[in-house]
Each structure stands twice: as C-alpha cells, then as structure tokens.
PyMOL CGO cylinders between C-alpha atoms (Angstrom):
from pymol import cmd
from pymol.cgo import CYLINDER

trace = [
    CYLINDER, 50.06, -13.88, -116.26, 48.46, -11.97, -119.14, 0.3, 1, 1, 1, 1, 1, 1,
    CYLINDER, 48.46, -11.97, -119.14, 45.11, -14.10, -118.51, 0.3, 1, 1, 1, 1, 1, 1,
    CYLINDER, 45.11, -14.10, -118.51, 45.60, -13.20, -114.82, 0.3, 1, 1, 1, 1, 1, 1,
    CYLINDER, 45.60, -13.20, -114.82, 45.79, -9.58, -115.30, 0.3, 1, 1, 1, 1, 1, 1,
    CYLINDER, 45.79, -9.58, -115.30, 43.14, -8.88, -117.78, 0.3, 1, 1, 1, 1, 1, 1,
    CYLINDER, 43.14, -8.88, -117.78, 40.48, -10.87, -115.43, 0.3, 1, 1, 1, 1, 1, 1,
    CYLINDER, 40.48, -10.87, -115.43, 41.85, -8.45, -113.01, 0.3, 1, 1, 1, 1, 1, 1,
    CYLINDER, 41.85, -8.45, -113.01, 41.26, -4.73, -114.91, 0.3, 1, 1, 1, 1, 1, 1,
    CYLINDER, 41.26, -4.73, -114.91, 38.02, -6.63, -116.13, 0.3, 1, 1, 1, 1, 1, 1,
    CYLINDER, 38.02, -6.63, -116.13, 36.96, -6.59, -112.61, 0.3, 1, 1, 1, 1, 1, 1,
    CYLINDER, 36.96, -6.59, -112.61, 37.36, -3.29, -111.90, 0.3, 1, 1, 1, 1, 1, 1,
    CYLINDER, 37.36, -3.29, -111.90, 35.87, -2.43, -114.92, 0.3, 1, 1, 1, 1, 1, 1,
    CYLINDER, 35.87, -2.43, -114.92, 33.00, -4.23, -113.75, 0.3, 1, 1, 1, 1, 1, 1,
    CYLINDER, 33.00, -4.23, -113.75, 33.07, -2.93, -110.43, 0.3, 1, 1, 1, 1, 1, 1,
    CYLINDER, 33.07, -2.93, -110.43, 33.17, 0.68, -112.08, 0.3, 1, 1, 1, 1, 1, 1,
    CYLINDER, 33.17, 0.68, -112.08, 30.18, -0.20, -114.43, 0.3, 1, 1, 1, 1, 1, 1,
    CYLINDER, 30.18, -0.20, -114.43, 27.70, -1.37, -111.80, 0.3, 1, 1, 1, 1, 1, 1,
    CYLINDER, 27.70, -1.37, -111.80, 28.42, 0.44, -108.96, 0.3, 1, 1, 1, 1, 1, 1,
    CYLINDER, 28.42, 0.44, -108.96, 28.71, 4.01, -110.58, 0.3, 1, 1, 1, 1, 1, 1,
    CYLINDER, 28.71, 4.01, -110.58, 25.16, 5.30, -109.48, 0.3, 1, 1, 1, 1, 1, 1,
    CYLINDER, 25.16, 5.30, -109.48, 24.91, 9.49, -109.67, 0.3, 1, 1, 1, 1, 1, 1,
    CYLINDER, 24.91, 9.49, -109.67, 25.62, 10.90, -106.52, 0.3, 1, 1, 1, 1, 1, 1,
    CYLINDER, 25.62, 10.90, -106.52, 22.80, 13.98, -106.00, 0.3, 1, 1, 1, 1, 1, 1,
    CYLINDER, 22.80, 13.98, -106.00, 24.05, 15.14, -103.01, 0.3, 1, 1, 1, 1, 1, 1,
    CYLINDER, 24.05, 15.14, -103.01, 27.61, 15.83, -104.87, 0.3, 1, 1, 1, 1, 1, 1,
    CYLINDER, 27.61, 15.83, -104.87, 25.88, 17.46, -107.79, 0.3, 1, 1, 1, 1, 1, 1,
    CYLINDER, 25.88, 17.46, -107.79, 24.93, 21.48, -107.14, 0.3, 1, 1, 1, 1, 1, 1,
    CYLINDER, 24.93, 21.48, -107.14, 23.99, 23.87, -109.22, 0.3, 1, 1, 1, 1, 1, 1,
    CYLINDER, 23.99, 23.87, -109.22, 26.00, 25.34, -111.76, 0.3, 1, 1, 1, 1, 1, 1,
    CYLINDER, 26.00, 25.34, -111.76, 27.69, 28.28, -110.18, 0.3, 1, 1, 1, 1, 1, 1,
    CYLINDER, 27.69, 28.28, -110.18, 26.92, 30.18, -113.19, 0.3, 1, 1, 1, 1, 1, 1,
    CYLINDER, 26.92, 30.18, -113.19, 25.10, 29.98, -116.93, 0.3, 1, 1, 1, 1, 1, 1,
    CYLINDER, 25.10, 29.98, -116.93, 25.22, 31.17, -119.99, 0.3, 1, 1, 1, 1, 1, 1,
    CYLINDER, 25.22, 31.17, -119.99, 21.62, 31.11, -121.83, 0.3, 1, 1, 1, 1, 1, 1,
    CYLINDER, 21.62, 31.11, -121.83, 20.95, 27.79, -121.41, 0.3, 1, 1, 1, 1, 1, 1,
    CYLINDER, 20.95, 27.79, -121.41, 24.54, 26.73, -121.23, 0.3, 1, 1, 1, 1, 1, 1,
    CYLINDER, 24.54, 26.73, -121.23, 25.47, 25.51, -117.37, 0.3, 1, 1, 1, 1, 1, 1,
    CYLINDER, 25.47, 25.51, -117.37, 28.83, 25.75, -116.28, 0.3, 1, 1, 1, 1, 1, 1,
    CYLINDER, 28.83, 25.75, -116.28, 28.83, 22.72, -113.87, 0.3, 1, 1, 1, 1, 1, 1,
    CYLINDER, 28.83, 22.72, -113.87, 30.19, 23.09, -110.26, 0.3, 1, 1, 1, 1, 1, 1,
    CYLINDER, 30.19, 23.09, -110.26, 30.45, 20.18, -107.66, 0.3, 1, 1, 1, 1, 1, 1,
    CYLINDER, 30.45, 20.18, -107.66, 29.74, 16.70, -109.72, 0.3, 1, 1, 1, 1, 1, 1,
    CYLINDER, 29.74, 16.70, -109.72, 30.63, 13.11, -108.85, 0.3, 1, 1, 1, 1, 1, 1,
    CYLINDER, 30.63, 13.11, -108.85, 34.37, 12.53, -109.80, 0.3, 1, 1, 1, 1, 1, 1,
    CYLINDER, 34.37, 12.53, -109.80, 34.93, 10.84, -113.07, 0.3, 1, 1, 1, 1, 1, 1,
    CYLINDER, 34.93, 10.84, -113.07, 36.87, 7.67, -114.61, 0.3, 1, 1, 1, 1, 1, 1,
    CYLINDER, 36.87, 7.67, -114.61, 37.07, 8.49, -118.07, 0.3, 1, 1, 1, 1, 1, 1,
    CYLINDER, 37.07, 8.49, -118.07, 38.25, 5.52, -120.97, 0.3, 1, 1, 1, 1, 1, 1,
    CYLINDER, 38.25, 5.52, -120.97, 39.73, 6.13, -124.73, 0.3, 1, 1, 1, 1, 1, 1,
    CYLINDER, 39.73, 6.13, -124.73, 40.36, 4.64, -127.43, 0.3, 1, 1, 1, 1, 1, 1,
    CYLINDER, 40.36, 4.64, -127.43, 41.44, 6.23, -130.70, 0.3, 1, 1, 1, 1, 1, 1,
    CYLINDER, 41.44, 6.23, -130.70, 44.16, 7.53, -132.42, 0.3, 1, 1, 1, 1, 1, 1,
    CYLINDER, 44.16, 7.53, -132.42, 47.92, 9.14, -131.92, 0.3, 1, 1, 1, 1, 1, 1,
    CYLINDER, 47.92, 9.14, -131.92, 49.02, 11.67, -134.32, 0.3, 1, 1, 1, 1, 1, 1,
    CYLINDER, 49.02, 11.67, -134.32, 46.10, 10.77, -136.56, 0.3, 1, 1, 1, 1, 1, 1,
    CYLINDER, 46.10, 10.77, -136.56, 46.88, 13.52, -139.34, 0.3, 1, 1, 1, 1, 1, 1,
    CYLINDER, 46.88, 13.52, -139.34, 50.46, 12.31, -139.99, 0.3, 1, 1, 1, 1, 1, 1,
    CYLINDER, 50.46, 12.31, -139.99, 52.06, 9.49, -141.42, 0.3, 1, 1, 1, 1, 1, 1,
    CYLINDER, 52.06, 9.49, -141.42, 53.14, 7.81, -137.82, 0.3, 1, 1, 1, 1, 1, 1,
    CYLINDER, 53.14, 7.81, -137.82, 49.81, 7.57, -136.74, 0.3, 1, 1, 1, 1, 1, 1,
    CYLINDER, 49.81, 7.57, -136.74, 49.49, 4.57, -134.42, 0.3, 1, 1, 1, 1, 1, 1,
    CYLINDER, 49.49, 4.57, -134.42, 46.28, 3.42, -131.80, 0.3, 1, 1, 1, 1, 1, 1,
    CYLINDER, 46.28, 3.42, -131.80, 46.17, 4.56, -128.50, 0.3, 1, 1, 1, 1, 1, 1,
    CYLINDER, 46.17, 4.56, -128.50, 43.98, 4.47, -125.59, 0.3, 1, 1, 1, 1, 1, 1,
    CYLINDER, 43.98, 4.47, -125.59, 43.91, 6.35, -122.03, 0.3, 1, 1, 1, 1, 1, 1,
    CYLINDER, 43.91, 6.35, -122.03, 42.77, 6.27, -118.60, 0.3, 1, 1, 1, 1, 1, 1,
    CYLINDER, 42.77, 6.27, -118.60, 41.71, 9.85, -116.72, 0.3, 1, 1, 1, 1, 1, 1,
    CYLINDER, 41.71, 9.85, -116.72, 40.66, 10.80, -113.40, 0.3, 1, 1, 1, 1, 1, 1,
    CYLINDER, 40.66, 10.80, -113.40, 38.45, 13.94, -112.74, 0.3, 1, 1, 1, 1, 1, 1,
    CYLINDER, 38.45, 13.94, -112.74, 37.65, 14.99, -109.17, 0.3, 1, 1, 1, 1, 1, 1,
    CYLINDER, 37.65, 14.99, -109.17, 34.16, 16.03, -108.75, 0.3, 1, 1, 1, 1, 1, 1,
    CYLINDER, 34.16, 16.03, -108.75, 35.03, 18.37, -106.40, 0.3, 1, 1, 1, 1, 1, 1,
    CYLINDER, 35.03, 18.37, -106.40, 35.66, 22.12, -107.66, 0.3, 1, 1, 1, 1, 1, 1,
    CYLINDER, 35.66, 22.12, -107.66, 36.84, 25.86, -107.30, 0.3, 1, 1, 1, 1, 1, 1,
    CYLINDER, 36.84, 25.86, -107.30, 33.74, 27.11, -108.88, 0.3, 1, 1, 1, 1, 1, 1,
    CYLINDER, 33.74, 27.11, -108.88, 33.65, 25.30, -111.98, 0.3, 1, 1, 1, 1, 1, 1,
    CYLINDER, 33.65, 25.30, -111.98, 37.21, 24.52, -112.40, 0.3, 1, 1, 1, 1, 1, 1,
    CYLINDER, 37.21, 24.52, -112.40, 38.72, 20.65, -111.23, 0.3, 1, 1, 1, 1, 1, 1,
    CYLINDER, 38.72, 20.65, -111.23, 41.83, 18.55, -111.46, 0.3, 1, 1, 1, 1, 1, 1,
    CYLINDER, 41.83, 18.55, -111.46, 42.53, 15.94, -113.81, 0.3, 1, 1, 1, 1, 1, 1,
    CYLINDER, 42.53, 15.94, -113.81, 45.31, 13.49, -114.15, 0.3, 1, 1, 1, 1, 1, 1,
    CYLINDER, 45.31, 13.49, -114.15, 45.44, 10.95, -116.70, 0.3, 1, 1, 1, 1, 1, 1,
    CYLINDER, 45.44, 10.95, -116.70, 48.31, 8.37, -118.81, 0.3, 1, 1, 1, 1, 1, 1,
    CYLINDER, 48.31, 8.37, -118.81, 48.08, 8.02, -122.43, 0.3, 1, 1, 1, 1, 1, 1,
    CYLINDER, 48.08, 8.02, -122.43, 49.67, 5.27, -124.30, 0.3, 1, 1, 1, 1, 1, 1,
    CYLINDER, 49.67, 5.27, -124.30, 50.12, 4.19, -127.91, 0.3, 1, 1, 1, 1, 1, 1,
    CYLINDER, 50.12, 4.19, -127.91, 51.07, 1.06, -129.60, 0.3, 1, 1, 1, 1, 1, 1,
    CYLINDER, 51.07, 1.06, -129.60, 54.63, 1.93, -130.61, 0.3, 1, 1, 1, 1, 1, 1,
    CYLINDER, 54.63, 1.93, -130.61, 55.16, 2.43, -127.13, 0.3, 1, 1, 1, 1, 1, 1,
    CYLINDER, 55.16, 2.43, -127.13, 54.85, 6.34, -126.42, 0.3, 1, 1, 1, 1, 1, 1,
    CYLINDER, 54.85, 6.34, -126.42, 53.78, 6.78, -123.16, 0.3, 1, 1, 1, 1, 1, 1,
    CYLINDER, 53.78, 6.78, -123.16, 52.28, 10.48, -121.48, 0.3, 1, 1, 1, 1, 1, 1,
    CYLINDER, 52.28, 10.48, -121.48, 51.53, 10.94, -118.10, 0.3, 1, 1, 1, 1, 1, 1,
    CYLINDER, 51.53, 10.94, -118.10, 49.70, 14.22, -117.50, 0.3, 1, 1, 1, 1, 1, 1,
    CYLINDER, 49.70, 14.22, -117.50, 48.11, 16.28, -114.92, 0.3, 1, 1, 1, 1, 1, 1,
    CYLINDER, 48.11, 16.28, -114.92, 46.12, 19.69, -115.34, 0.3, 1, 1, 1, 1, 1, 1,
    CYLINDER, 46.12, 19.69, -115.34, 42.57, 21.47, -114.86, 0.3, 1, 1, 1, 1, 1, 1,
    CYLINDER, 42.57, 21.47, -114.86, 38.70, 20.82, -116.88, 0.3, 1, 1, 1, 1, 1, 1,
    CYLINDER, 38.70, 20.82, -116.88, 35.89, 22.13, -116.63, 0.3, 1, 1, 1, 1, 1, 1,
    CYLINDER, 35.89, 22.13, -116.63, 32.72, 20.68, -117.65, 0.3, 1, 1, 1, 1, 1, 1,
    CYLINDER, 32.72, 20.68, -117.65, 30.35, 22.89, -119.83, 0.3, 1, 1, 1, 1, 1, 1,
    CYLINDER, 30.35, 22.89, -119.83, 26.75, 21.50, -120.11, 0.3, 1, 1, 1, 1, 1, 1,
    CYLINDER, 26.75, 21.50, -120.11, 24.01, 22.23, -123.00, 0.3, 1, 1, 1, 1, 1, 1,
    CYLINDER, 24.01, 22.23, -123.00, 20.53, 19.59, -122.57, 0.3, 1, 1, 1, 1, 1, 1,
    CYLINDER, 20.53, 19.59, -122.57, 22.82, 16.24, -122.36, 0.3, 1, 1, 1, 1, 1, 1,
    CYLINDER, 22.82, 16.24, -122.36, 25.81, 17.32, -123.97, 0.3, 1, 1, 1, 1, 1, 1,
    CYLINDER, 25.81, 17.32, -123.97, 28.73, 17.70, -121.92, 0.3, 1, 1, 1, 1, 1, 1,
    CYLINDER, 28.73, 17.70, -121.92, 31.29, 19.76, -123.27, 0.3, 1, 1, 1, 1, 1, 1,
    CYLINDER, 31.29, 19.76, -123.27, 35.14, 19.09, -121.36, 0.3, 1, 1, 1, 1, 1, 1,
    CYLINDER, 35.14, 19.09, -121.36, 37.46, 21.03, -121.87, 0.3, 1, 1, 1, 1, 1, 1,
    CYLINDER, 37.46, 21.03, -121.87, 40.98, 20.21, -120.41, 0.3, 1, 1, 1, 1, 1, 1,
    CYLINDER, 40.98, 20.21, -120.41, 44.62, 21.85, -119.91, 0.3, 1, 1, 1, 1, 1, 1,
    CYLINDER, 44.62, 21.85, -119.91, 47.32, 19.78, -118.87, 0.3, 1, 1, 1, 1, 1, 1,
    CYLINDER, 47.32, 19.78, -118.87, 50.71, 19.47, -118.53, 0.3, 1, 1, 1, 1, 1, 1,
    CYLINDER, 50.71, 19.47, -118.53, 53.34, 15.80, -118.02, 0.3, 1, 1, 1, 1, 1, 1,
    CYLINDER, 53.34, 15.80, -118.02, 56.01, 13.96, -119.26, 0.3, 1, 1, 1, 1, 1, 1,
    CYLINDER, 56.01, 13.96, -119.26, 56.32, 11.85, -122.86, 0.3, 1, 1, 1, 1, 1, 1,
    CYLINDER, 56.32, 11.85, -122.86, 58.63, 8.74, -123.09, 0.3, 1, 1, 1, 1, 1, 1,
    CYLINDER, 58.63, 8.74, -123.09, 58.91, 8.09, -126.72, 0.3, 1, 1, 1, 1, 1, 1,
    CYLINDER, 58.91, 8.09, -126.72, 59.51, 4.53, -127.32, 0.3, 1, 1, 1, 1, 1, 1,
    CYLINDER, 59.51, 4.53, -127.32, 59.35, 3.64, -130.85, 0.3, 1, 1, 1, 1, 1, 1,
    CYLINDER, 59.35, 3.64, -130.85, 56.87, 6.51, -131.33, 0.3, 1, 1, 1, 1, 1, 1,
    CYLINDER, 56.87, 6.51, -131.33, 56.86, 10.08, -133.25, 0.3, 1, 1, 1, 1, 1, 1,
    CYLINDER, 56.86, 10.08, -133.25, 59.45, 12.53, -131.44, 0.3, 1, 1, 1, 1, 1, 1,
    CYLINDER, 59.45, 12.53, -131.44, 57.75, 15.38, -129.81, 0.3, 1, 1, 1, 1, 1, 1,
    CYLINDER, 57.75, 15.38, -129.81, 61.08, 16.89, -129.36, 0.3, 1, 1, 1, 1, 1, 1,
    CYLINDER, 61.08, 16.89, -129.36, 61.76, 16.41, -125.27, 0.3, 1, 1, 1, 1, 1, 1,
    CYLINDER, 61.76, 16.41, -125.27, 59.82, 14.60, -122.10, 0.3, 1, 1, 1, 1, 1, 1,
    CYLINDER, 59.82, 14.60, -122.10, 58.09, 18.16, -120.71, 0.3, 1, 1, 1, 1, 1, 1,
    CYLINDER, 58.09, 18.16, -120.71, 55.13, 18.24, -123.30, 0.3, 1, 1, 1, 1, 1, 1,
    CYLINDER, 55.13, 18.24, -123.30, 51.48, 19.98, -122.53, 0.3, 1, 1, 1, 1, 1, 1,
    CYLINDER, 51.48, 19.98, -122.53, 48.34, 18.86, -123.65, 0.3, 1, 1, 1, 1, 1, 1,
    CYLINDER, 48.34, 18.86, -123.65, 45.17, 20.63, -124.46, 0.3, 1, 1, 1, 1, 1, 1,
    CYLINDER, 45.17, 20.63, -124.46, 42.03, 19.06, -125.69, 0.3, 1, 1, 1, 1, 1, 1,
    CYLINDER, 42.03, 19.06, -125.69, 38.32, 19.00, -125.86, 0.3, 1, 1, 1, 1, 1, 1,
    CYLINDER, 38.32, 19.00, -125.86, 35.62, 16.50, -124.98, 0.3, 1, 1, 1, 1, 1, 1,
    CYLINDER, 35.62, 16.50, -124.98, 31.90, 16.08, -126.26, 0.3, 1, 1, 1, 1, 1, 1,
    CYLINDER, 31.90, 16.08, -126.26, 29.99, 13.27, -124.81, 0.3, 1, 1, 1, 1, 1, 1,
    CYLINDER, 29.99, 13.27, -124.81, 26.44, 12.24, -124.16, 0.3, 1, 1, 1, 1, 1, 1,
    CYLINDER, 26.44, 12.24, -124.16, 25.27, 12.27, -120.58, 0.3, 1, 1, 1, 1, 1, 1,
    CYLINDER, 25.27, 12.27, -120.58, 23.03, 9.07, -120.22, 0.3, 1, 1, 1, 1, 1, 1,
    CYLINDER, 23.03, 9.07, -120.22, 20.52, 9.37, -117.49, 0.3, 1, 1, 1, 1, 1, 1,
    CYLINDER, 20.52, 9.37, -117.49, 22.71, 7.33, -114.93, 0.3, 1, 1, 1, 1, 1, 1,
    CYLINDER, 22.71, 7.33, -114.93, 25.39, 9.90, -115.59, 0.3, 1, 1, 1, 1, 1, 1,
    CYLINDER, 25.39, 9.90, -115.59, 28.04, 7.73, -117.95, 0.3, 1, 1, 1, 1, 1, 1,
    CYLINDER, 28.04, 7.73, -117.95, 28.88, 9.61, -121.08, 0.3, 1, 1, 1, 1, 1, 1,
    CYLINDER, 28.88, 9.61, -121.08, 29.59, 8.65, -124.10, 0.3, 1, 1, 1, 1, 1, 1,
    CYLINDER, 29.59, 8.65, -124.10, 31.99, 11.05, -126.32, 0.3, 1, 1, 1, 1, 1, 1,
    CYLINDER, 31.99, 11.05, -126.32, 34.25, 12.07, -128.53, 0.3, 1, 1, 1, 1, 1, 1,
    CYLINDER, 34.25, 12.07, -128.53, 37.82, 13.98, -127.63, 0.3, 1, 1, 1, 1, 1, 1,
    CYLINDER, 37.82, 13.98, -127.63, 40.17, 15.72, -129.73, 0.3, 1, 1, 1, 1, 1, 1,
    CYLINDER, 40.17, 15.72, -129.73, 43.71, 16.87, -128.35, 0.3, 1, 1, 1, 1, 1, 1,
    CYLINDER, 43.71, 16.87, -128.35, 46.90, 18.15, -128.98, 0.3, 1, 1, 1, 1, 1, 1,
    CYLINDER, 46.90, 18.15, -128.98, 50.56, 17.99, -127.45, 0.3, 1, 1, 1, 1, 1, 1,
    CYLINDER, 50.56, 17.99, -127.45, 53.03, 19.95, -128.07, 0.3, 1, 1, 1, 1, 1, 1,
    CYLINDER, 53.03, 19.95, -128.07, 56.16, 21.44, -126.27, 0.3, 1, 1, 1, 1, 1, 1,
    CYLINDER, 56.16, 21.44, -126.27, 55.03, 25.03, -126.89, 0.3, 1, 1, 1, 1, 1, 1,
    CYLINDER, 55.03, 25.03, -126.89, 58.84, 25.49, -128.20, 0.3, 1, 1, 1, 1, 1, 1,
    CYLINDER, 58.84, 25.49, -128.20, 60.34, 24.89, -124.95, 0.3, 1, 1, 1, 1, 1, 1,
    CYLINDER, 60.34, 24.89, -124.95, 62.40, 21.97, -126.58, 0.3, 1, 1, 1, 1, 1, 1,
    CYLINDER, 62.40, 21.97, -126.58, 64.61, 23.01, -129.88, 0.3, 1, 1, 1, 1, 1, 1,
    CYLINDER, 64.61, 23.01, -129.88, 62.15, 20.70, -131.80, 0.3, 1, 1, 1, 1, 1, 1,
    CYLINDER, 62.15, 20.70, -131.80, 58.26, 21.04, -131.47, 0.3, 1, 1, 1, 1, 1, 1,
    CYLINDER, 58.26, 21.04, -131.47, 56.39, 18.63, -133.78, 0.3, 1, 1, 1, 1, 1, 1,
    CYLINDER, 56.39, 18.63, -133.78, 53.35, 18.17, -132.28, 0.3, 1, 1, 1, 1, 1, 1,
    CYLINDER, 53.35, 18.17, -132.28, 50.85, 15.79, -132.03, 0.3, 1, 1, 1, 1, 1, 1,
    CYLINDER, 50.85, 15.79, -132.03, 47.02, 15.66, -132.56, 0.3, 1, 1, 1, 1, 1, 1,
    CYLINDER, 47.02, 15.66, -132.56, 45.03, 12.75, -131.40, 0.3, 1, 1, 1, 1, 1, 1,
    CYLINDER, 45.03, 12.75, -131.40, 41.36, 11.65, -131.76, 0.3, 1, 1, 1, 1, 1, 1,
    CYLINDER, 41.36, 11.65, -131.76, 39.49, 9.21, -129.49, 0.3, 1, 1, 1, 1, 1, 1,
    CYLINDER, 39.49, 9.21, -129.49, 36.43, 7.40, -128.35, 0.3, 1, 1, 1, 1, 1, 1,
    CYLINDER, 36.43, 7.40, -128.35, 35.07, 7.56, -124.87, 0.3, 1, 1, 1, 1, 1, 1,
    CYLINDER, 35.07, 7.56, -124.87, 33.40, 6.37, -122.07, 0.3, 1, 1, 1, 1, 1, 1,
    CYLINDER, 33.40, 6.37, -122.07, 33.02, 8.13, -118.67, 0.3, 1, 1, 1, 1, 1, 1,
    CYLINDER, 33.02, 8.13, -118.67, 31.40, 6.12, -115.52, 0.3, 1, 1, 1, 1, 1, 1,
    CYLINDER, 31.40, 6.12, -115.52, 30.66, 8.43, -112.45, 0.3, 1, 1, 1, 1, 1, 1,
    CYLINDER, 30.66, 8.43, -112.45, 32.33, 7.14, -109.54, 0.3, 1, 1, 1, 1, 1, 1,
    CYLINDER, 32.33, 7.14, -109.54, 30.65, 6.34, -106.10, 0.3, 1, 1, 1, 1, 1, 1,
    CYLINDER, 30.65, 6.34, -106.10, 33.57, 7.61, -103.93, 0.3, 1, 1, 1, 1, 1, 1,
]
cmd.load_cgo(trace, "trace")
C-alpha cells in the first residue's frame, strides 16, 4: 500500500512539474509599486512544497514538511491561501488565511496570515487547537515561474488559550505555477 501510494503523489508531482507552464494571460500588472518593488496582482495560482523544521529554536524541534495552495486570482494584491503542515511527532495544522506576493528583479517576497486548527500528537503543546500562523517567504522566480525559497513562520495562540508557547519553524521550498 505504501509503494502504491507514493507512485501515486509521485505522479502528481510529476504532473505538477511538467505541465506548470506560466499562464500570461493570468498575469497583469502590478496594481501598484513601490520604486522598483511590484506589488503583484492577478498571477497563476500556486502549489507550494516544504520541507524544514518545527519549533527549530527549542529543544522539541522535530522535521516537518507542508503542502499550500495560493489562488492566483486577487482583490488587488491580496489572495487566499490554505495549506496543512505536519511534523514527525505527529503535530498536524491545517490553516487557511490571506498572502500577498511582493516582487523585487526575481525575488518574490510572500508574505502570509493565517489562521486553523493544531492536533498535537506527540508534538510540543501550543496550548489549544485554534492557533494562527504568520510567516514570510523569499524565493527565486525561475523563468518558467517555479520558485525556489526559503520561509520562516510562527504559530501561536495570541493568548486566546491559558497557555501560549509558540512555535517558530524554518523551511525549504518549491513553488510550481499551476495550469488551472
């Protein structure tokens, strides 16, 4: 079965790899600028990969990876995200929330604002389920349009739970533009 499935996500992953060609009619100009930093409107949506670290500046760190969506399509320069992290003593975060995608030559610079639920597992206790996440992204833009980055993030509970730890995490990632 475990054969099965990864011959399955390596598939997609293919299909996602070669069939991920910029989309120029979904790409407009920014709505506005800044110098020569372009706050980017319409774009082709995103599938964004990490891998990294959870809690890296603690002593429960543990490896984690994630999987993101980000809609191309946007209120001015603002679009919607949703996304699951997971680590490898089994916390799991499922999050949803707002990016926007800041661009200087081929840096892209990705900010994000979320908010979702944690399940703990056997990992650090953030202090309750209802967690947000905020982070930042700076990637590469190749000239098919996959980037190639680095994200730092946080979660936290913003004291909504009687216990607010925290969380910082660091990852690798890859971003394929999406055809559809």
């Amino acid at each position: 079965m475990k054969a099965f499935s990864r011959t399955i996500i390596g598939v997609v992953l293919a299909f996602f790899v070669w069939n991920h060609p910029v989309l120029a009619e979904d790409t407009q100009r920014a709505p506005f600028s800044i110098g020569d930093i372009e706050f980017l409107g319409n774009e082709p949506s995103y599938l964004d990969l990490g891998a990294g670290a959870f809690n890296f500046n603690d002593d429960e760190t543990s490896a984690a990876g994630y999987i993101e969506y980000r809609y191309g399509k946007k209120l001015l320069f603002i679009g919607p995200v949703i996304g699951l992290m997971a680590n490898t003593d089994g916390g799991v975060f499922g999050y949803g929330g707002i990016y926007a995608n800041l661009k200087y030559q081929k840096l892209i610079i990705t900010p994000l604002a979320t908010l979702g639920g944690y399940h703990q597992g056997g990992s650090k206790d953030l202090g309750g389920t209802f967690q947000f996440k905020t982070g930042i992204n700076f990637a590469y833009q190749f000239d098919g349009g996959s980037r190639l980055g680095i994200r730092l993030a946080h979660v936290s509970n913003a004291n909504i739970h009687d216990r607010n730890p925290g969380e910082n995490e660091i990852f690798l990632t890859y971003a394929l533009p999406l055809a559809f």
